[in-house]
Every structure is written in C-alpha cells, then in structure tokens.
C-alpha positions as CSV (number, residue, x, y, z in Angstrom):
1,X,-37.7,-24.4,41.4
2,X,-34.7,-24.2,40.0
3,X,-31.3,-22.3,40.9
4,X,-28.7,-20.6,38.8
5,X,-25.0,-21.6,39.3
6,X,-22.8,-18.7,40.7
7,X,-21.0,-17.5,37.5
8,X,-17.2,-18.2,38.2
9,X,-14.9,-15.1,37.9
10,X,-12.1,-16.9,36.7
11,X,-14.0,-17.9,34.0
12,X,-14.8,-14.2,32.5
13,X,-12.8,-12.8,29.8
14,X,-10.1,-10.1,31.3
15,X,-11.3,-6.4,29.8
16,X,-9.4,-5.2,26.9
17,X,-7.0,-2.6,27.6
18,X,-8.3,0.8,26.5
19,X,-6.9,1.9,23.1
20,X,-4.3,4.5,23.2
21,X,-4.9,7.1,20.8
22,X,-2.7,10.4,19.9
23,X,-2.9,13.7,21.3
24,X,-1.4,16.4,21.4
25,X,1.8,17.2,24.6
26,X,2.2,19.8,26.4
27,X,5.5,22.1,25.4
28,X,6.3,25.8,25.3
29,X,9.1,27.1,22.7
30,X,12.3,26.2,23.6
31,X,14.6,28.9,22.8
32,X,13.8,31.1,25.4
33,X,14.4,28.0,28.0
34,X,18.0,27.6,26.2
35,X,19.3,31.1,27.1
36,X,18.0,30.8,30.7
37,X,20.2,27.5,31.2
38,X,23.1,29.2,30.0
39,X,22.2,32.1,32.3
40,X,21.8,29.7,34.8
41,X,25.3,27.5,34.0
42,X,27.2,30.9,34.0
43,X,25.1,31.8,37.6
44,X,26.4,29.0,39.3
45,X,30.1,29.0,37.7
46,X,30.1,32.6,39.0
47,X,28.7,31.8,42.3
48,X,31.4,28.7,42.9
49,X,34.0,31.1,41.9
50,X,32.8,34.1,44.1
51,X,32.1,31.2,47.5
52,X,35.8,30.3,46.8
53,X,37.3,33.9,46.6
54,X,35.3,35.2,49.6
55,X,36.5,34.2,52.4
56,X,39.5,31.8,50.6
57,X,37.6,28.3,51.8
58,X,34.3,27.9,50.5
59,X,31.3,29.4,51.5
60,X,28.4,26.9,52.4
61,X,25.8,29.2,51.8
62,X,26.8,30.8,48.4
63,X,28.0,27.2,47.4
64,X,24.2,25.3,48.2
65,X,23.3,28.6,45.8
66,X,25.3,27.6,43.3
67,X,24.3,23.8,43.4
68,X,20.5,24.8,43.3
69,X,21.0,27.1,40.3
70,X,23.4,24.7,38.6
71,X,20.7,21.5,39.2
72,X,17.7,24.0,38.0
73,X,19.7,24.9,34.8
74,X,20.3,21.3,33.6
75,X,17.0,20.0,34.0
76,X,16.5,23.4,31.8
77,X,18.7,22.3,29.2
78,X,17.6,18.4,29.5
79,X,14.4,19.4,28.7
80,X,15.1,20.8,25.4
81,X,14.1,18.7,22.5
82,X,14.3,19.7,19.1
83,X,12.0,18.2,16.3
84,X,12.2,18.4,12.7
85,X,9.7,18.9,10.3
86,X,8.2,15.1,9.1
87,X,9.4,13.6,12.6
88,X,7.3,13.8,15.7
89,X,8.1,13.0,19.7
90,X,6.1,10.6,21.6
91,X,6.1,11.8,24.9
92,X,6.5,9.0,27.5
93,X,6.6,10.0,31.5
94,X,7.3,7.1,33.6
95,X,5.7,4.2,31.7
96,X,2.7,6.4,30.8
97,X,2.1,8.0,27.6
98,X,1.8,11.9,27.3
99,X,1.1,12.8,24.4
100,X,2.7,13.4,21.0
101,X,4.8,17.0,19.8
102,X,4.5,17.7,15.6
103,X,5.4,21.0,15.9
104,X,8.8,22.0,14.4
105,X,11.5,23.6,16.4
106,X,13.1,23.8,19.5
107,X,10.6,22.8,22.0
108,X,10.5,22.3,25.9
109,X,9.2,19.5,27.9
110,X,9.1,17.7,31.4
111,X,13.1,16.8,31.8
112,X,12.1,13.5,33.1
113,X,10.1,12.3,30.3
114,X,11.5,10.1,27.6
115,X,10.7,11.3,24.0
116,X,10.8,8.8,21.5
117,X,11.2,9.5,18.1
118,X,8.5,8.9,15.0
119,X,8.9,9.6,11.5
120,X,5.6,10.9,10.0
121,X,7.0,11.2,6.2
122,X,5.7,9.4,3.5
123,X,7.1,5.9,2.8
124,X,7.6,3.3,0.1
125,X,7.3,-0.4,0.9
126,X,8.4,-2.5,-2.1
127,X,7.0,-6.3,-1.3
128,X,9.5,-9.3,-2.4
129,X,8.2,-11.2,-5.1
130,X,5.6,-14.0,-4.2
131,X,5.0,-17.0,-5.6
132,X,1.4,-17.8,-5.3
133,X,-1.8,-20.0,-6.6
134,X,-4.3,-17.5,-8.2
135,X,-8.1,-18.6,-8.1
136,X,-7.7,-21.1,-10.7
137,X,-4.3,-22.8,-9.2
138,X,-2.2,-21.4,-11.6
139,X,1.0,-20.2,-9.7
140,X,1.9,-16.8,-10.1
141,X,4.6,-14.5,-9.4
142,X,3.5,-11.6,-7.9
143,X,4.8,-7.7,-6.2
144,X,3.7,-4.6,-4.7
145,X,4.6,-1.4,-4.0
146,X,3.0,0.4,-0.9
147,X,2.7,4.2,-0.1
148,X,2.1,5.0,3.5
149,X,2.7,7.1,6.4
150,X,2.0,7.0,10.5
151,X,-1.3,9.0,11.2
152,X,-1.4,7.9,15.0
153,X,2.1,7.9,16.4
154,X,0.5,6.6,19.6
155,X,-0.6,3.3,18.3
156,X,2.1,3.1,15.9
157,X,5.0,2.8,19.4
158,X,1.5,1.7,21.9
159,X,-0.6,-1.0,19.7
160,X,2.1,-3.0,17.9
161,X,6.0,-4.0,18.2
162,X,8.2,-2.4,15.8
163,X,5.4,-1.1,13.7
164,X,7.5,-0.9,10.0
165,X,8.0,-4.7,10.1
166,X,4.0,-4.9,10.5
167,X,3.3,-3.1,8.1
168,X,6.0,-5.1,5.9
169,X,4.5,-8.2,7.2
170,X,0.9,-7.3,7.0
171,X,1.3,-5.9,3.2
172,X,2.6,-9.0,2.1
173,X,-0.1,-11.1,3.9
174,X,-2.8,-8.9,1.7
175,X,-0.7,-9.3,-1.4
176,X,-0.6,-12.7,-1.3
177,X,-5.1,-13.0,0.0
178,X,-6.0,-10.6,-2.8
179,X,-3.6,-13.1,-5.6
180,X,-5.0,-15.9,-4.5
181,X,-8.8,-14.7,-4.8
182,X,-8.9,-13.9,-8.5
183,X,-7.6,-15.6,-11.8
184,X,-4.4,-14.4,-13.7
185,X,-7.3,-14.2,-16.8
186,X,-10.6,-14.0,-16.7
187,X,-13.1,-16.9,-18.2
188,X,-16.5,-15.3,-18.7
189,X,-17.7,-11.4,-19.4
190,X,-17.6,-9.6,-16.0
191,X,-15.0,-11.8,-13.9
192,X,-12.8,-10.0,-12.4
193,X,-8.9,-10.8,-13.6
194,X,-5.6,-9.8,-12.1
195,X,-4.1,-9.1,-15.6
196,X,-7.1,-7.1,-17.0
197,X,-8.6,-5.4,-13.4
198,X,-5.5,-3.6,-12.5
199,X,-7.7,-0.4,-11.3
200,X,-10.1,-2.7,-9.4
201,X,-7.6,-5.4,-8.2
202,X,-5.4,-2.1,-6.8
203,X,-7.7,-0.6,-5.0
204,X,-9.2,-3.7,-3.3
205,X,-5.6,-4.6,-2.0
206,X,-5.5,-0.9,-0.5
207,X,-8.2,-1.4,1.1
208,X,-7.2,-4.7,2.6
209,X,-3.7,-3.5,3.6
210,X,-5.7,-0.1,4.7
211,X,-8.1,-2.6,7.0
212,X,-5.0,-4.3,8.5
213,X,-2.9,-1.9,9.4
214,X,-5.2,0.2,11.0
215,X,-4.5,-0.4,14.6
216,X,-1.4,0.5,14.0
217,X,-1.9,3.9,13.6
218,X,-0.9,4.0,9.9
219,X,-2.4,5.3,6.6
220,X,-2.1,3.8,3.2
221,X,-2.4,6.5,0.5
222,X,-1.5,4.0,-2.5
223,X,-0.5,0.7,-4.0
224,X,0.5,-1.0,-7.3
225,X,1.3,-4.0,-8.5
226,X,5.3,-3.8,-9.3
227,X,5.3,-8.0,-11.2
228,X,2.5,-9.5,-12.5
229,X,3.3,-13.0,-14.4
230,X,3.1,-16.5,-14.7
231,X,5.5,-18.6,-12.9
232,X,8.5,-20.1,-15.2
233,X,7.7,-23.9,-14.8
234,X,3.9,-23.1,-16.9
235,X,4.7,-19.5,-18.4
236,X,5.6,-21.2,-21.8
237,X,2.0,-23.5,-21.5
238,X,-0.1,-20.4,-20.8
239,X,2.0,-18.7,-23.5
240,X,1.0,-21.0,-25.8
241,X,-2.6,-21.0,-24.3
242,X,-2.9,-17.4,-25.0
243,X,-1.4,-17.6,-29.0
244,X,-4.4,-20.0,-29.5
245,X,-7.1,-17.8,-28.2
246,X,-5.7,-15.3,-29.9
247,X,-5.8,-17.1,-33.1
248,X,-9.8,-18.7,-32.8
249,X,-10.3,-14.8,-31.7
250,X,-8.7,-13.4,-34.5
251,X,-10.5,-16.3,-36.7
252,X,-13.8,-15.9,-34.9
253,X,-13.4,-11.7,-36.4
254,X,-12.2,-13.0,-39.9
255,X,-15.3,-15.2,-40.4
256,X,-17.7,-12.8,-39.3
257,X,-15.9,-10.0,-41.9
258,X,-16.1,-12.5,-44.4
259,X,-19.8,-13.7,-44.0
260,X,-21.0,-9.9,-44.0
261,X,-18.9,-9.3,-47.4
262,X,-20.6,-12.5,-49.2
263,X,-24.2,-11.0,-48.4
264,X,-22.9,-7.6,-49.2
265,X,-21.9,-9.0,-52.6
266,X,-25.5,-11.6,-53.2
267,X,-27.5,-8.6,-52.1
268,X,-26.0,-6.4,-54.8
269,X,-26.3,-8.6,-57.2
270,X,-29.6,-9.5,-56.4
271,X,-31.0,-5.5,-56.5
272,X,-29.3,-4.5,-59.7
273,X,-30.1,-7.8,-61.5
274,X,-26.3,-8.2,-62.8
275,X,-26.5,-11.9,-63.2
276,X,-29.5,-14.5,-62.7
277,X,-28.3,-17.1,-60.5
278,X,-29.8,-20.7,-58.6
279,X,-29.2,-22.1,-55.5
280,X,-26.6,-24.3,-56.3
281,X,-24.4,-21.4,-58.0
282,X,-24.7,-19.2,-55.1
283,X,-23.6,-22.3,-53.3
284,X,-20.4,-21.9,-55.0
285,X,-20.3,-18.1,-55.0
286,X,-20.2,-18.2,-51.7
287,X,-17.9,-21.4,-50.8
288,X,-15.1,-19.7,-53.6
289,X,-15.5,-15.9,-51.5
290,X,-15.1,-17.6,-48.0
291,X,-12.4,-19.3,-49.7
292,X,-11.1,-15.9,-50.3
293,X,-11.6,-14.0,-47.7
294,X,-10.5,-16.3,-45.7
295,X,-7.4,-18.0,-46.6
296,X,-4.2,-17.1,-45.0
297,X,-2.0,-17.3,-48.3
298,X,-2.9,-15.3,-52.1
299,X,-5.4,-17.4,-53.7
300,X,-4.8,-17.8,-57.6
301,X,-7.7,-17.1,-59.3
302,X,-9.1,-19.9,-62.8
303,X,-10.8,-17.3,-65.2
304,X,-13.9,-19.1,-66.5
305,X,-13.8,-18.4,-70.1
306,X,-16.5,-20.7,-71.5
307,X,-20.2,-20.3,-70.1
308,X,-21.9,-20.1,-67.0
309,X,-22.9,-23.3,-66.6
C-alpha cells in the first residue's frame, strides 16, 4: 500500500489577482452642490461675523456653527469634479477602485476620493521606422501608423503602467513579428507578400496589435503601413532584381503574342490557299516573323524579287 506525499503549500502557484474591469461611479450633477457651498461659505462668514459682534468676544456656540458649516461646505466644493466630453475620471477611494464617470459636466463625488484622469479620444501612434529581416532575410525598412482609443479605463490605469508607452511598445513589437513572417515579394501564386498583400498584411497586424493590447483596456480601430522598402545597403540589388523579372515577364508576353500571330498568319494562308508551301519554307516563315515580332529594334525588310524557291 502505498501513501501520497502531503502536497506542500509553498509549492502552489499564488491565485491571480481578479481582473479589474470598468464600471460605471456613483455621482449626482454638480451644479446644484456648487451653489450650496457657496451658501454654505457665505453661512459661516456670516455666522463668524455675527459670534464676534454679539456679545464683542466671540461666541463658542455660534463659532463651532460656523466651523461645522464652513467644514461641510468645502468638502461640498472638493467634491466637485468637472469632466469634459472625450475625458473620463477613474474614481479611486483609498487604494480601491470605484468606478469610472464618462458623463460630461459638472459632477459630484465622495470628497475623499482621488479622480484620476483618462482620455477616451481617438489616437494616432506613428511607429519609428524598423529595420527588420522579412521571411526570406532580406532586411527591410518598415512603419506603421496606429488608430486607437481606451475602451476600459479601469485596466488601462489597473492592468498596466503607463498604458500609452504599452501600447507604443506593444505596436512596435507586432510590427516588427508580422515583417518578419512574410517576404517583401512573393515567389509562387498564393504567397502572401508584404508589397502585394497590403489589405491582408494590414489587417493581420490589427489583429495582433488588437490581441496584445487587450488587457489593457484599449481598442485598435485601424492600422497602415506608413514605409514599406528595401533597406539601402541591397535596395539597388533587388532593384536590379526586379528590372530583370520584369524584362523575362515582359519577354515571356512578347513571345506568346508573337507565336499566336505566326499561326494566325499559317492558318490563313492555309484556308484561303494563297500560296503552296513545304515544311522547310514554313520553317523560314516562321523563324523571319518571330524575328519580327520579336526584335527590339525596326527590322529592314530584303524584297525577294526572283522566285520562290
């Protein structure tokens, strides 16, 4: 019979801290809370001033009044927060997060919490250019441009430290994965390229940056790549690289043109029995029209003036 070693505590992993996600603070409007701290500042001038003039030393009683109302109308006017629209307040009481105020205005809270401020507009985060190894070594230089925005403001103060340099950081960290996984060019029919997959290449490194930024509470709404281009020590090799394949392309179409013309031309002469001809002079029919047809320079023509053969 065997017996199972007592499972160590210290050895267990310590529990993950609960995620902190947004909601919503309590808050009532704020105006109405303004003009009752100025009631309340005026109150307890008045009441100083009357304690004083009563009796001409100061009354305890009307004096503690005054205190009291003065102490109740600053925490009043502490409390007043105003918020902007595209900002938001994270509401923080005593270490502990109390939720988050989006709504515009003038707006009233617990005096003893401290509200810190998040921007919830719309932002653009232009990447410096990278130099990096694409799929097939090559190095590239290489920049984005991010839209995005703070969805959770909880996570974005909560879940990271100093959550624009995260998202500059973690941007740039995708950038640089998504280069490096695909060639400037493609090889073959259906690889994916940077240079000729722009839609597919932008919207995999959304979804990357989208994937890594997430826990900090932000949304990516759109990126594009802002440089795109061979480094300068082999920009004039692949330069030269892409003049050739454009030239056996370019070739590749000029044969084919001129092959389909020289059947065109034996087929018609063929059908409408213009001329009688043998193997050997369609031989050199056809060698004189590829000639032709395919010649980068005017060809001068010999006129034949004696027979056929």
């Amino acid at each position: 019979m065997t017996t199972q070693a007592p499972v160590r505590t210290d050895q267990l992993p310590a529990p993950a801290p609960a995620p902190v996600a947004e909601y919503k603070a309590w808050s009532t409007h704020g105006i109405k809370v303004l003009v009752a701290g100025i009631v309340g500042l005026i109150a307890a001038a008045a009441l100083g001033w009357y304690a004083g003039k009563r009796t001409g030393d100061t009354d305890p009683a009307l004096a503690w009044a005054g205190a009291v109302v003065l102490i109740a109308a600053v925490l009043l006017l502490v409390g007043l927060t105003s918020v902007v629209p595209g900002q938001a307040r994270v509401i923080q009481l005593f270490g502990k997060y109390r939720g988050t105020i989006r709504d515009s205005g003038l707006q009233w809270v617990n005096p003893f919490t401290r509200r810190i401020k998040v921007s919830t507009r719309i932002r653009n985060l232009e990447t410096a250019q990278a130099k990096v190894n694409d799929a097939d070594g090559n190095p590239i230089e290489i920049a984005a441009v991010v839209v995005w925005e703070v969805q959770d403001t909880a996570k974005a103060i909560y879940a990271v430290d100093e959550y624009t340099k995260f998202v500059a950081i973690q941007t740039e960290t995708a950038v640089r994965h998504v280069a490096s996984s695909y060639p400037y060019t493609s090889h073959s029919e259906g690889e994916l390229s940077l240079r000729e997959n722009v839609a597919e290449i932008t919207g995999q490194l959304s979804a990357e940056i989208a994937d890594r930024v997430r826990s900090a509470g932000v949304a990516i709404i759109e990126s594009r790549l802002t440089r795109l281009s061979y480094a300068a020590e082999i920009a004039q090799a692949m330069l030269r690289q892409q003049q050739a394949s454009a030239v056996v392309a370019a070739r590749h179409r000029i044969v084919e043109g001129a092959v389909g013309m020289v059947q065109m031309a034996l087929k018609r002469l063929e059908e409408e029995n213009v001329v009688q001809l043998d193997e050997e002079r369609k031989a050199a029919m056809v060698s004189n029209l590829l000639v032709v047809l395919c010649s980068e320079q005017a060809t001068q023509q010999v006129v034949n003036t004696g027979s056929l053969y």
